[in-house]
N, C-alpha and C positions, 0 to 999 in steps of 0.2 A: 449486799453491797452493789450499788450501780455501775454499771459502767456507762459513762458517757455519754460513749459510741454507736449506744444502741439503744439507749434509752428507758422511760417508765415501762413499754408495753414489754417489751423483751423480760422484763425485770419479772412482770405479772407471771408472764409462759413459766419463767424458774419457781417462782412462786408455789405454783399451780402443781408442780412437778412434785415437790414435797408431800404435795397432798397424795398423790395416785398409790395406793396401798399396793398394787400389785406389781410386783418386778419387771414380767416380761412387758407389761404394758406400759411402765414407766420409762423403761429403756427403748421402747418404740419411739415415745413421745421425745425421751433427752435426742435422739438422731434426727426424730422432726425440727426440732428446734434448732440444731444445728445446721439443718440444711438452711434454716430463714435466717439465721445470724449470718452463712456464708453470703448469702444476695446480698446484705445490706455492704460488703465489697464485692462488689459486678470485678473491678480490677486485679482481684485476686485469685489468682490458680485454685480451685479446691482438692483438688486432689495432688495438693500441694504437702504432703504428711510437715512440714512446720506449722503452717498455715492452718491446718487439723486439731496438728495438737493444741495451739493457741486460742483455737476456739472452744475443747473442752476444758480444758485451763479457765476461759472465764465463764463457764460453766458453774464448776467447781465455785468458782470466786464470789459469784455471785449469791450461788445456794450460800454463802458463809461454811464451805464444806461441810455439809451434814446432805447435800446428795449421792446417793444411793445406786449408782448403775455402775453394769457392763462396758466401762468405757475402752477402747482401745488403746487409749493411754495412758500411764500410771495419775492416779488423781498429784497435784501439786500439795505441799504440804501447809499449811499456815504461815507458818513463819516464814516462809520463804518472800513472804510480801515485806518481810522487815529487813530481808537481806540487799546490802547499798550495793549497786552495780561495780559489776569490775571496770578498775578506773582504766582509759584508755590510754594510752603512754602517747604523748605527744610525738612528730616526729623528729629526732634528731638528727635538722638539717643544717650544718656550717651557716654563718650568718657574714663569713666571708664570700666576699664577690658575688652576694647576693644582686646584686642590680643586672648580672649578664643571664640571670635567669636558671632554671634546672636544665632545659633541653640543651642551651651552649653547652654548661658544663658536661651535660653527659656526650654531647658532640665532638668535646676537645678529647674527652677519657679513650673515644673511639676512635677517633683521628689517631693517637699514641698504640693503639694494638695495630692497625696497619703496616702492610710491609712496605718498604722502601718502591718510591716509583713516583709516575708524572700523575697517577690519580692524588697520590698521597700531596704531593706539592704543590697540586689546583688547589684543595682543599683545604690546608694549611690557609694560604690565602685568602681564603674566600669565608672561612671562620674568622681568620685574625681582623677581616676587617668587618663583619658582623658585632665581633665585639668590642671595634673602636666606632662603631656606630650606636650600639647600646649604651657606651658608656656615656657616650656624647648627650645621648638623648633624656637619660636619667641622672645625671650625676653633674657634668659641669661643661662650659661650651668650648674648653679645648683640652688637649689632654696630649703626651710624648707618644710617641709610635713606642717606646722602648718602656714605657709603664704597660702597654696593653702587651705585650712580646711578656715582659715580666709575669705578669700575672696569667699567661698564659702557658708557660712553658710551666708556672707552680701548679696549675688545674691538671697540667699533663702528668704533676709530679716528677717532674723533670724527664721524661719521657719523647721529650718533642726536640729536633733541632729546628730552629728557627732562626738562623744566621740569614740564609737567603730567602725570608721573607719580608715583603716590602708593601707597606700598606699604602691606603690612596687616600688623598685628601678631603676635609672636612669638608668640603663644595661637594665631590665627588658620592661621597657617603648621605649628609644631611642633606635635605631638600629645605626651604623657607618656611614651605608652611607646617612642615612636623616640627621644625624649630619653633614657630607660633603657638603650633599645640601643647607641644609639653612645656611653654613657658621661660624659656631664656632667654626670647629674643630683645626682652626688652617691651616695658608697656610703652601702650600708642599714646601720641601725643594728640589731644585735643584742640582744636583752634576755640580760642574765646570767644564766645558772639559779644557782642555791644547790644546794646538796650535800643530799640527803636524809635524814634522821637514821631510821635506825629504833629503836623502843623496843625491849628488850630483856624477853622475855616470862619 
């Protein structure tokens, strides 16, 4: 069986290997050829034992398991090429208040373990209006100071007081041209040209 990655000539060297009647010599040869399959990844640690195994592994693969060596690692089995990867479990991430992003969220969760004080009450602030600026910029172009307090004190789990916080205004927050970039601002208006007449000499 070929593998891709390394091509007809590689394929020959296993080939070849089948043939060598003698063990200790054949096992010299399966190590030689191991060393030439590692060069063809220069990027790869070799003495990397994953990276080792995976290379006798397509060893094995390619002879169609009927090679014959010492190998330091157990040979892979047949079938095992029929076995379907373990499926990866997506991650389940809330698809609420998804537009303020993971890092807010995990900023507000941290903000809520903090002890009572003037760090904690910069802070407060200085998130709450991060995510009346997020919101602004992904979602819609204005928005209650008391919908972002809302949803802020739920991210905290109700964790946060936020009675004396006070955010600043969408001038203050938004710039023009970020409002341009992400498209709220409104498309440009074009002037008409007229058609040019020319006189006839």
């Amino acid at each position: 069986m070929i593998i891709p990655e390394y091509g007809r000539n590689v394929q020959r060297m296993v080939d070849y290997l089948l043939t060598i009647e003698n063990r200790e010599k054949r096992n010299q040869q399966a190590r030689n050829l191991i060393e030439i399959i590692g060069n063809l990844n220069p990027n790869k640690v070799k003495e990397n034992q994953d990276f080792r195994h995976k290379l006798w592994d397509h060893l094995y693969i390619m002879s169609d398991f009927k090679l014959e060596v010492d190998s330091p690692f157990p040979p892979p089995k047949p079938e095992s090429l029929l076995e379907k990867p373990e499926e990866i479990p997506y991650p389940e991430t809330s698809r609420k208040y998804r537009h303020y992003g993971n890092i807010l969220k995990n900023m507000v969760k941290y903000l809520a373990s903090l002890p009572a004080g003037e760090e904690k009450d910069a802070l407060k602030a200085a998130v709450a209006n991060q995510m009346k600026k997020t919101y602004l910029l992904w979602n819609k172009d204005h928005v209650e100071d008391e919908v972002i307090l809302k949803e802020m004190k739920a991210l905290a789990e109700g964790q946060l007081d936020l009675e004396d916080v006070s955010l600043a205004d969408k001038k203050e927050l938004v710039s023009k041209s970020e409002q341009n970039q992400n498209g709220f601002k409104g498309k440009k208006k074009f002037k008409k040209r007229g058609k040019k007449r020319y006189k006839k000499k």
